[in-house]
C-alpha positions in Angstrom: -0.7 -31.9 6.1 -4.0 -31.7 4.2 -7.2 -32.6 5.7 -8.9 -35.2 4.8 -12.9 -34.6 3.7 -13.8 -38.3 4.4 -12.3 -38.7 7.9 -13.3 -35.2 9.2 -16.3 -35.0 8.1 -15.5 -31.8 6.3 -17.8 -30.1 3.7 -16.3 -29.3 0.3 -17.1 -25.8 -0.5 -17.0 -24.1 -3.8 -13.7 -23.3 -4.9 -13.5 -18.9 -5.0 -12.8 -17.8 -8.7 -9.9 -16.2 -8.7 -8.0 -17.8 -6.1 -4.6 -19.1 -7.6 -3.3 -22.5 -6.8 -6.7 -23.4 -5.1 -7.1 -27.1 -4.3 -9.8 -27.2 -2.4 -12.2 -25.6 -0.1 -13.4 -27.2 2.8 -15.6 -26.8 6.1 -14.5 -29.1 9.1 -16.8 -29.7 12.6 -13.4 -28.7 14.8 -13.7 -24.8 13.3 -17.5 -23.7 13.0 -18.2 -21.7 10.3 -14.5 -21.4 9.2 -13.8 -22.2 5.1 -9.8 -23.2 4.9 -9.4 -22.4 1.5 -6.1 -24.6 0.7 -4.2 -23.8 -2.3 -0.6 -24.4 -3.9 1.6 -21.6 -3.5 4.3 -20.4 -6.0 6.2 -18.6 -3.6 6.3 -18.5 0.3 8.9 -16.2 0.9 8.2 -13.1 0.4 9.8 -9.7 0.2 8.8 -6.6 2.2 8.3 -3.2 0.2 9.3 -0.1 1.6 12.7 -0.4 3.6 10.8 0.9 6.7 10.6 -2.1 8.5 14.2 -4.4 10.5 13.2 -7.1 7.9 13.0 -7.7 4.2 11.0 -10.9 4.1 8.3 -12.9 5.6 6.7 -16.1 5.3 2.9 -16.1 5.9 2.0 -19.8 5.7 -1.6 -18.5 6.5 -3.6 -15.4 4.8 -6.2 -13.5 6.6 -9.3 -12.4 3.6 -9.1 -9.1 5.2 -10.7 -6.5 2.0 -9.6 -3.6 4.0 -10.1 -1.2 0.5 -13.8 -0.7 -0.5 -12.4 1.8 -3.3 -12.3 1.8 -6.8 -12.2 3.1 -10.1 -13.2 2.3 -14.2 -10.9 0.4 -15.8 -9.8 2.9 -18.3 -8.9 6.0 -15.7 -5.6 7.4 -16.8 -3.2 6.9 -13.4 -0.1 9.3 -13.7 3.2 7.2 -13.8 6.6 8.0 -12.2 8.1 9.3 -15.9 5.3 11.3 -16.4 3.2 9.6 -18.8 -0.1 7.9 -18.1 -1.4 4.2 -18.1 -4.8 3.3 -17.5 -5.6 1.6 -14.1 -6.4 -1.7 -15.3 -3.3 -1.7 -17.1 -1.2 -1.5 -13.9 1.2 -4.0 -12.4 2.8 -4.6 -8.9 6.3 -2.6 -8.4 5.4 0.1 -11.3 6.1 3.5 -10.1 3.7 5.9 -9.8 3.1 9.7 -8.2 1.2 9.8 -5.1 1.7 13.0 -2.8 3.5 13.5 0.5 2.9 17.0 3.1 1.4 18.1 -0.4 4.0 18.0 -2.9 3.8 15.0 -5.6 6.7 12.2 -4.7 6.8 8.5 -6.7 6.1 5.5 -4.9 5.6 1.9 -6.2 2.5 0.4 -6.9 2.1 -2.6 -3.8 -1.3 -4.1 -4.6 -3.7 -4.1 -7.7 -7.4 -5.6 -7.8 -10.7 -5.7 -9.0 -14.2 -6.0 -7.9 -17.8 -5.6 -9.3 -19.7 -2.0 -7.6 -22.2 0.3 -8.7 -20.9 2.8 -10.8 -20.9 6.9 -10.3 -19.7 9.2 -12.4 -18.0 12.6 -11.6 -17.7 15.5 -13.4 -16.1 18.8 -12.9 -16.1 22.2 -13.9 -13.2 21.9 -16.4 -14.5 18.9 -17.7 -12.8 16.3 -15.6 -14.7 12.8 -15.4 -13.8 10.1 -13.3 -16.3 6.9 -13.2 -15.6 5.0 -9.7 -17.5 3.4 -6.6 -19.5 5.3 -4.5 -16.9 4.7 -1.6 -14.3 6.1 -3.2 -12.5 9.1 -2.4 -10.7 12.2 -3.7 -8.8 15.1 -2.4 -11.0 18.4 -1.7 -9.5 21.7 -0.3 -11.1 20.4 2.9 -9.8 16.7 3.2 -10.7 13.5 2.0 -14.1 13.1 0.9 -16.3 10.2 -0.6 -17.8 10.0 -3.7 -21.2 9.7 -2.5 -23.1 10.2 1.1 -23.5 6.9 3.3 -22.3 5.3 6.1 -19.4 2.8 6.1 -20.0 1.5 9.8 -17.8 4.0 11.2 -18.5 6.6 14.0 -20.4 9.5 12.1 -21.7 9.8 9.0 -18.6 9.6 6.6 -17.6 13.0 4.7 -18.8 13.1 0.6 -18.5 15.3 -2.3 -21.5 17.9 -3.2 -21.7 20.2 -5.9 -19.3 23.0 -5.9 -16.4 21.0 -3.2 -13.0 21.7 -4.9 -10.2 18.9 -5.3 -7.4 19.1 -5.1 -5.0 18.3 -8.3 -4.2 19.1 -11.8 -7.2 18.0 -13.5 -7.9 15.9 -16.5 -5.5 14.6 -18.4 -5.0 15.1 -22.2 -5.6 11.7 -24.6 -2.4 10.4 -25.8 -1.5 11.4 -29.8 -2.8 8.8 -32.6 0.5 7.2 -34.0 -0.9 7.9 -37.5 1.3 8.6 -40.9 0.4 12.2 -39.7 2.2 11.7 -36.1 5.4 9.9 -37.7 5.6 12.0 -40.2 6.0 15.2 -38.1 8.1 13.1 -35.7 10.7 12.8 -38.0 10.7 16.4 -38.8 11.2 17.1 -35.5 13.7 14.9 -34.2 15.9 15.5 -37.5 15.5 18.8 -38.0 15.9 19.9 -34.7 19.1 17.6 -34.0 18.8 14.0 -33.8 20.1 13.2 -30.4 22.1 9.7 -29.6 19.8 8.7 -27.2 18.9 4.9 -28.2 15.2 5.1 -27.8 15.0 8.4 -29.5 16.9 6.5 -32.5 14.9 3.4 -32.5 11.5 5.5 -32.6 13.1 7.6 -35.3 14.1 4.3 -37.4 10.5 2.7 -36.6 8.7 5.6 -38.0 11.4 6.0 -41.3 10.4 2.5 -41.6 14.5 2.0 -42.3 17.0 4.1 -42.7 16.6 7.8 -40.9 16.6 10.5 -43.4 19.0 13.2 -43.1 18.5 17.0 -42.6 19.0 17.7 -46.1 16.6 15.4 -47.2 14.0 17.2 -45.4 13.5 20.6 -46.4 10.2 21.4 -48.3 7.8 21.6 -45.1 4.3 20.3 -45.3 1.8 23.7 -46.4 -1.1 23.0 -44.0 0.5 20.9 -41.5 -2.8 19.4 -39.4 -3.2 18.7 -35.3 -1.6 15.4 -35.6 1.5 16.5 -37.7 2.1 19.6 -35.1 1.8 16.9 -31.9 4.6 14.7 -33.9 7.0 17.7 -34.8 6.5 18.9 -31.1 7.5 15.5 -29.8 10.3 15.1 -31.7 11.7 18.5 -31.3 11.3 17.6 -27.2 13.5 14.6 -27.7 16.0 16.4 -29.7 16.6 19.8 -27.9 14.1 19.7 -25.0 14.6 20.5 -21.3 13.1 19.7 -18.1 14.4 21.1 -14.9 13.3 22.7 -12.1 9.7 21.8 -13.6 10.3 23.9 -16.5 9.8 22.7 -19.7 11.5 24.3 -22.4 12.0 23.7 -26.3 14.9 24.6 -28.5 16.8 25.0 -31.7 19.5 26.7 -33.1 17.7 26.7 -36.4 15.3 29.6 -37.0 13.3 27.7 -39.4 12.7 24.6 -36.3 12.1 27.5 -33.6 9.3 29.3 -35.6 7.8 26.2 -36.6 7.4 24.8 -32.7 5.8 28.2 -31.7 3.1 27.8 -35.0 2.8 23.9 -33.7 2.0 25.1 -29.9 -0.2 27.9 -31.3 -1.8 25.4 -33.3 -2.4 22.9 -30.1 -3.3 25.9 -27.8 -0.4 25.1 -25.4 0.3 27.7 -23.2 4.1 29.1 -24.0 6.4 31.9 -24.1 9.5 32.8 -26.6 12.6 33.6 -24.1 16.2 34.2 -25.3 16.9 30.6 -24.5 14.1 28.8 -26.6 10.2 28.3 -26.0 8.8 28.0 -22.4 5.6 26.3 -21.9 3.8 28.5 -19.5 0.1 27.9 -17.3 1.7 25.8 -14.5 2.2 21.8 -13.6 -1.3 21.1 -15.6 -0.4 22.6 -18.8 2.9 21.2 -18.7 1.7 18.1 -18.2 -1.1 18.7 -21.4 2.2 18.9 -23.5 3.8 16.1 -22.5 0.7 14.0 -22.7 -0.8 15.6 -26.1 2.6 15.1 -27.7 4.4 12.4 -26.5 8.0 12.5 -26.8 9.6 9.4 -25.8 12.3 10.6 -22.9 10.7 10.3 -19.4 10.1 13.5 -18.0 8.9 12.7 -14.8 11.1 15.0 -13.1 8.9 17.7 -13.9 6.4 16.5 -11.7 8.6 15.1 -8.2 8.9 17.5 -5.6 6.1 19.8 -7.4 3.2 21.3 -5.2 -0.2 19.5 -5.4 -2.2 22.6 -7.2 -5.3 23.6 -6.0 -7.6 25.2 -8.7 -10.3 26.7 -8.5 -11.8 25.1 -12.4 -12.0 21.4 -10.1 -15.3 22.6 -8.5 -17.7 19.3 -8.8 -20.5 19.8 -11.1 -22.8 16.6 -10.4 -22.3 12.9 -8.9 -24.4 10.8 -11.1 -25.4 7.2 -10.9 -25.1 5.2 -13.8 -27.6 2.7 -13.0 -24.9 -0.3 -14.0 -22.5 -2.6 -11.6 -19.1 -2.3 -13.7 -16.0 -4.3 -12.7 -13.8 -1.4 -11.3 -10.1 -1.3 -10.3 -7.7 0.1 -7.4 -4.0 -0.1 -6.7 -2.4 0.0 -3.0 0.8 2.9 -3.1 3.3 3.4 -0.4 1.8 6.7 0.2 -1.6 5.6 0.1 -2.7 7.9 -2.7 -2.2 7.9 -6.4 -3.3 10.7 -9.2 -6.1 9.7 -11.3 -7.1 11.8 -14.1 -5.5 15.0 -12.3 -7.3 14.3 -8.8 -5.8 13.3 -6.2 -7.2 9.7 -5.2 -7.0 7.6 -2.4 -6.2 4.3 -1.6 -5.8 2.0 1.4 -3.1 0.2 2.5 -4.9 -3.3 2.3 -2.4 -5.7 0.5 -3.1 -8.0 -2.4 -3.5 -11.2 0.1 -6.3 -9.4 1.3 -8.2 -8.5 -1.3 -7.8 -10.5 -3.9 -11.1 -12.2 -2.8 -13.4 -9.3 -2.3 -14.1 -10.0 1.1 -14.9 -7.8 4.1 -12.4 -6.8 7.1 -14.3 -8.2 9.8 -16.0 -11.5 10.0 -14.5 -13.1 6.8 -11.4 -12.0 8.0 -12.9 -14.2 11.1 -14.0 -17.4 8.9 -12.5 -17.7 5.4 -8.2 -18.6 6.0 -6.2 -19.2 3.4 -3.6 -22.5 4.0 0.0 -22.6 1.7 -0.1 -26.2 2.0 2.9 -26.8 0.3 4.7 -24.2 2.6 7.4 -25.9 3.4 8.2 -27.5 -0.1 8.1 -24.3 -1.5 10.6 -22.6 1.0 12.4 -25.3 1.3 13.2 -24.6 -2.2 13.4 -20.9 -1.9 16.2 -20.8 1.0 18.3 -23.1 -1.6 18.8 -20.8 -4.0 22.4 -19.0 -4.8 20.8 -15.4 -4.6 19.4 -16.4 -1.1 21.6 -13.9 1.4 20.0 -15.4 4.6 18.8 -11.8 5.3 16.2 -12.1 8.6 12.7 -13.6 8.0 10.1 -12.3 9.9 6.5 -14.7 10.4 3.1 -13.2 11.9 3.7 -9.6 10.6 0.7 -10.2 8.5 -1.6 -13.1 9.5 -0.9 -14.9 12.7 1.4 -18.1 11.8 0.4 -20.1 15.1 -3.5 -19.5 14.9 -5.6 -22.4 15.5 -5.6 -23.9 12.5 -1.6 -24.5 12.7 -2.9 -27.1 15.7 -4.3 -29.0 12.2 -2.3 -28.4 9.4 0.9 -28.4 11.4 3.7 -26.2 8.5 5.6 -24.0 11.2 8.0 -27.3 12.6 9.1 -27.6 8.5 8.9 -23.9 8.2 11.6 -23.5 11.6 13.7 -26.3 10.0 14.0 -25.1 6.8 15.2 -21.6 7.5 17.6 -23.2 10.8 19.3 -25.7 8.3 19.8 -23.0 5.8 21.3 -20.2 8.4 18.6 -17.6 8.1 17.6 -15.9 11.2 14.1 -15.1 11.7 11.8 -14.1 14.2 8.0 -15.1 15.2 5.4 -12.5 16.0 2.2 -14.2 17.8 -1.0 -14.4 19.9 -1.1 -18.3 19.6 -0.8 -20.5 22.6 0.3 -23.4 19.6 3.8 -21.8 19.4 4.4 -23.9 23.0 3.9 -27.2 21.0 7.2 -26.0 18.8 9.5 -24.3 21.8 12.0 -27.7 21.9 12.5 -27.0 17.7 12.7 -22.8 18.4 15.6 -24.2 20.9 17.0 -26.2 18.6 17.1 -23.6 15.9 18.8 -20.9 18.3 22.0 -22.6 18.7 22.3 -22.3 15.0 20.9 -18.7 14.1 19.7 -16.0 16.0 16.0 -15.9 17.0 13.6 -13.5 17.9 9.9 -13.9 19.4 7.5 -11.7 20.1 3.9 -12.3 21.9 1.0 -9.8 21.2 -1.0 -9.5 24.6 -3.4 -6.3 24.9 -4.7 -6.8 27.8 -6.5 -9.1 31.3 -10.4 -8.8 31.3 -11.0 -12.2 29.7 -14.8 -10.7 29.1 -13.2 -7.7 26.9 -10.9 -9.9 24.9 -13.6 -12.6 24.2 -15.5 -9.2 22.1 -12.4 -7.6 20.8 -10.3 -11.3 19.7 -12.5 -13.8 19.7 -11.2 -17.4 19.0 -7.5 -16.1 20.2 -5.8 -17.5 23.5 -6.8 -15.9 26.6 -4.6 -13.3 28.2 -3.3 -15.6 30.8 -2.4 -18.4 28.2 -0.2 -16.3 26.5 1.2 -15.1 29.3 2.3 -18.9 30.3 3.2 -18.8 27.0 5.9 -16.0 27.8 7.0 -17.9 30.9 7.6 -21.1 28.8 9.3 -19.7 26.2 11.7 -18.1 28.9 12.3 -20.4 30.6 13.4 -22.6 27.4 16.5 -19.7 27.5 14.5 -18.1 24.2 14.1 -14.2 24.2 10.5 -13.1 24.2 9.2 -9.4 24.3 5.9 -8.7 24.5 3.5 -5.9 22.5 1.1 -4.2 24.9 -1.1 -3.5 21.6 -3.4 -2.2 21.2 -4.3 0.1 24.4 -7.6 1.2 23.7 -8.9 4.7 24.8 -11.2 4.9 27.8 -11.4 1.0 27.8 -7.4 -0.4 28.9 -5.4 3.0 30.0 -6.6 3.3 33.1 -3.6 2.7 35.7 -5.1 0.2 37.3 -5.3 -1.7 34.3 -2.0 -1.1 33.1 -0.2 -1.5 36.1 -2.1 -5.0 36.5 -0.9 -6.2 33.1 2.2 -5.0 33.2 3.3 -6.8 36.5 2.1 -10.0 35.1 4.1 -10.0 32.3 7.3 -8.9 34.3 6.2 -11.7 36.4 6.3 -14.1 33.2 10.1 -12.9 32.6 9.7 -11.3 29.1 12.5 -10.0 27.3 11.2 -6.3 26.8 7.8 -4.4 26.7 6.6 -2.0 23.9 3.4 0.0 24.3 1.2 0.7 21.2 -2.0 2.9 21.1 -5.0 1.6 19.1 -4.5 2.3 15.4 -7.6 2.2 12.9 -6.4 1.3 9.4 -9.2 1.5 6.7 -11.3 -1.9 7.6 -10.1 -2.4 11.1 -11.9 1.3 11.7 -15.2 0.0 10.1 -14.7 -3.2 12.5 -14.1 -1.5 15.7 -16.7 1.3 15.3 -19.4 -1.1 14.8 -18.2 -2.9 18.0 -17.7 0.2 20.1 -21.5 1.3 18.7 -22.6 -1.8 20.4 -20.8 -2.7 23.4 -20.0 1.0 24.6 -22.1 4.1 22.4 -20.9 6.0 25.7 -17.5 6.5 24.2 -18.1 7.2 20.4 -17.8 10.6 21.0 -14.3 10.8 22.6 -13.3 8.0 19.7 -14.5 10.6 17.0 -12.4 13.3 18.6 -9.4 11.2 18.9 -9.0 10.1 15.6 -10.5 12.7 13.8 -7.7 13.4 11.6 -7.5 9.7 10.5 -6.0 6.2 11.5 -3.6 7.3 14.3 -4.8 8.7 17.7 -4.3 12.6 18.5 -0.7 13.3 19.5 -1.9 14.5 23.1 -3.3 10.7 23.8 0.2 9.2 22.8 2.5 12.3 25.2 -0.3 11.2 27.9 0.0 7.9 27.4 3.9 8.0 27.0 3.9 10.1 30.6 1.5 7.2 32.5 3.2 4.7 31.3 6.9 5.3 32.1 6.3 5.2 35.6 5.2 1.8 35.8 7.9 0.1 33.4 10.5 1.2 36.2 7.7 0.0 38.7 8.2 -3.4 37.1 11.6 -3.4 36.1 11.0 -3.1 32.3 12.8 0.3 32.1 15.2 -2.2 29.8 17.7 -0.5 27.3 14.6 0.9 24.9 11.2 0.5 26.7 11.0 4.0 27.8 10.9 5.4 24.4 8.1 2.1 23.4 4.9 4.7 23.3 4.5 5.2 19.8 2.7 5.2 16.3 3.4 3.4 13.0 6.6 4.8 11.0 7.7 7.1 13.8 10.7 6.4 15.8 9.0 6.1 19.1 7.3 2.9 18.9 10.2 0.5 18.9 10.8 -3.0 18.9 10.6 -4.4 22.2 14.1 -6.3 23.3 13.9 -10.0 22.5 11.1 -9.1 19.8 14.1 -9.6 16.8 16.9 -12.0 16.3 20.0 -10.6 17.9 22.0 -10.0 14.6 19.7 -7.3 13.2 20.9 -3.8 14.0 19.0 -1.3 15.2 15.1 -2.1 15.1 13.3 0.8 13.4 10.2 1.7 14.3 7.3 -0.3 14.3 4.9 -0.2 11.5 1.5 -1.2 11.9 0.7 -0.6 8.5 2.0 -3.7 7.6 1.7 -5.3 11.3 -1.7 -6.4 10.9 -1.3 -8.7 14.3 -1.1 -6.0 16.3 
């Protein structure tokens, strides 16, 4: 249903640039100072990246604006791909593979998210020439952690960490230009790959036959070699003797040829190209560690991938990637980031972080706190377009899981009313799904949820942190009370519908106490829910920002314990959770939620001790991995 301007009195707003499928934006006296931006989606249902999750797709009728990522980098900064070569950033695309790092060692991961936005541009340099052009909030890897570009504060509890002169980073460092493709570079190409043994490999051949411009000549046919063969001849001949005879394993490259001729003509070539190298028994080594191996690849550029020289490698820490200056270039430039699965990528050599904001949320350059707040984006066409979707031959009726990334029964569902066609569609198609909420609305739809369950198996989960109505009014403003939701819980149980509830997020100093807990956790036995799970309070990149400005206002008294417990990043300090696990336990047998998993349910996102809480998933998915609140936003 779209609103209508006339009737409602709604204000048209200016359509957002950039906003795909936007119809219309518009301001309506029921939500003040809310902008529904409502647009025609391609696609509803969506698939999950990762595998970490019970799920593989979602349908988010509804999108938070959340720009959780105030990072980013010049359009042209060389981003080290998965096979080992280099693309610039602004060149990317969703589901490339790329090298980010993991317990220091590089590992690929897929690219989830890639955006744009207009900043003031900074330029670093370092002391092997390295230069990187990004925001002033972005931030590298230094022997000592992650550090900003430039000094500031990002609303957070201290004064955020930044790079001065003479902080090392962490990496390789700057990456070599690719070769020109001149005459030069084909012609010594073709010396190479022939002479040293053309291989059978198709895209070896079809470079070979581009650069021939026909036919491949033979060996014989090239025998009198150039006399003063230049830089761009020797990174040719190089590349082609790679993809004929090279190696790469164990992260060693290494060149070879049976013919003496070929073998003293790649160690004149690297001597030529100052490439670190050493002649072995077995061929030519290239020497000088992960950096200079990956100056070869990227100075010559063979054509096979040889990305396997990089995975599993350590990250290097060198002591040339000492920062020189941090200069202001006195210009706004349109800059780019990418999200990763690891949350860090390699740019230019360094080490480069990223946030795990998805593309929903920042494709309109807005903040993570009040626009998340007042600008929603409505799939009007929701149920069309999944309607569609389900109908499709390749459609495996795999579990679909709603509200694991913007709330599907928020207020605005009250208006726009797309979740009845959305339960339909995926009941009359046989796809099990689930519902993840803090909206009250969800009772209008409990006769269709019923309806639904006698077909497939459905799962529901309700998101209730806490009691004091005066705390929840700060933390959630505009959500149903505590004791609505827990009616909601009742009614839902009563309707013979499982239901487990989130305690998420406890919040340090403010909801632990066992008082509090204790009081919360008889109500919701008291409401009949399925199962409990207990989640500390987790500060992603722009819910941090968020909270610390609340906490600052509301209760400066406990920004000191906050800084302490999440000093080492977005999850609270081990000790909290054991303590937290240890005062809880007690009071789910207390209550009689000690059911099947809800001992174990103290936990953090990815580890295996937050769980799913019983009823929380349709009944035909087999065992619920832990939960992730990277990509729960709800909770």
């Amino acid at each position: 249903m779209r609103w209508d301007g006339q009737k409602d009195g709604a204000d048209r707003q200016q359509a957002l640039p950039g906003l795909p499928g936007l119809v219309r934006s518009v301001r309506t006296p029921d939500f003040a100072d809310v902008v529904f931006h409502e647009v025609r989606a391609k696609s509803v249902l969506n698939r999950v990246p990762g595998g970490r999750l019970p799920f593989g797709w979602t349908v988010n009728p509804y999108r938070g604006c959340t720009h959780g990522c105030t990072y980013c980098l010049a359009g042209d900064t060389p981003v080290l791909l998965a096979d080992g070569r280099t693309k610039p950033i602004a060149e990317l695309s969703v589901g490339e593979e790329v090298f980010g790092t993991r317990e220091g060692r590089f590992v690929t991961t897929r690219v989830r998210a890639h955006w744009t936005t207009v900043k003031p541009a900074y330029r670093l340099t370092l002391e092997d020439g390295t230069q990187v052009v990004a925001s002033g909030d972005h931030r590298f890897l230094a022997d000592d952690g992650w550090k900003h570009l430039t000094p500031g504060r990002c609303a957070d509890f201290e004064e955020r960490p930044f790079l001065v002169k003479g902080a090392r980073l962490v990496g390789t460092g700057r990456f070599a230009a690719p070769p020109a493709v001149n005459d030069e570079y084909r012609r010594g190409y073709l010396w190479g790959v022939v002479r040293g043994g053309l291989p059978s490999d198709p895209d070896v051949l079809a470079r070979a036959q581009e650069y021939a411009g026909g036919a491949i000549p033979r060996e014989g046919e090239l025998v009198e070699w150039p006399t003063t063969p230049g830089e761009d001849w020797s990174k040719g001949f190089l590349a082609g003797v790679f993809d004929a005879r090279g190696s790469a394993t164990a992260g060693e490259l290494v060149l070879s040829s049976s013919d003496s001729v070929v073998f003293e003509a790649a160690v004149l070539a690297l001597m030529r190209l100052k490439v670190a190298h050493v002649v072995e028994v077995r061929g030519v080594r290239i020497t000088g560690g992960l950096a200079e191996k990956l100056r070869f690849l990227h100075l010559t550029g063979p054509v096979v991938a040889r990305g396997n020289v990089v995975q599993g490698m350590e990250v290097p820490r060198r002591t040339q990637l000492g920062v020189v200056s941090v200069e202001a270039l006195g210009v706004t430039r349109t800059l780019y980031d990418i999200t990763t699965g690891t949350g860090d990528f390699v740019a230019n050599g360094l080490v480069s972080h990223n946030c795990f904001a998805r593309n929903t949320h920042t494709y309109l350059d807005l903040d993570a706190g009040r626009d998340f707040d007042t600008q929603v984006v409505v799939k009007v066409n929701a149920v069309e377009v999944l309607t569609s979707q389900l109908k499709s031959r390749r459609w495996q009726r795999e579990h679909v899981a709603m509200g694991t990334n913007t709330d599907p029964y928020q207020r605005a569902e009250g208006r726009y009313a797309l979740m009845p066609g959305i339960i339909k569609a995926l009941a009359d198609s046989g796809t099990p799904f689930s519902v993840l909420t803090k909206g009250t609305v969800l009772s209008r739809d409990i006769p269709l949820l019923s309806e639904a369950a006698k077909g497939v198996s459905v799962g529901i989960g309700v998101s209730i942190a806490l009691l004091d109505r005066e705390l929840q009014a700060g933390l959630e403003p505009g959500t149903p009370s505590p004791q609505a939701r827990l009616e909601l819980v009742r009614k839902v149980r009563e309707a013979g519908l499982p239901c487990g509830v989130f305690v998420a997020p406890v919040l340090p100093g403010l909801t632990d106490s066992v008082e509090r807990l204790d009081e919360l956790l008889a109500e919701i036995a008291a409401a009949g829910a399925s199962g409990v799970t207990v989640l500390p309070l987790h500060l992603r990149p722009g819910a941090r920002e968020w909270f610390a400005r609340w906490l600052l206002r509301e209760r400066p008294d406990l920004t000191d314990g906050y800084r302490k417990l999440y000093a080492r990043g977005s999850y609270v300090d081990a000790r909290y959770r054991r303590w937290l696990a240890a005062r809880i336990q007690p009071l789910l047998r207390r209550h009689g939620l000690d059911v099947k998993r809800s001992l174990d349910a103290v936990g953090v996102p990815g580890d295996d001790e937050g769980v799913w809480p019983e009823g929380s998933l349709p009944s035909s998915v087999p065992n619920p991995r832990g939960v992730d609140q990277e990509q729960l936003t709800l909770l």
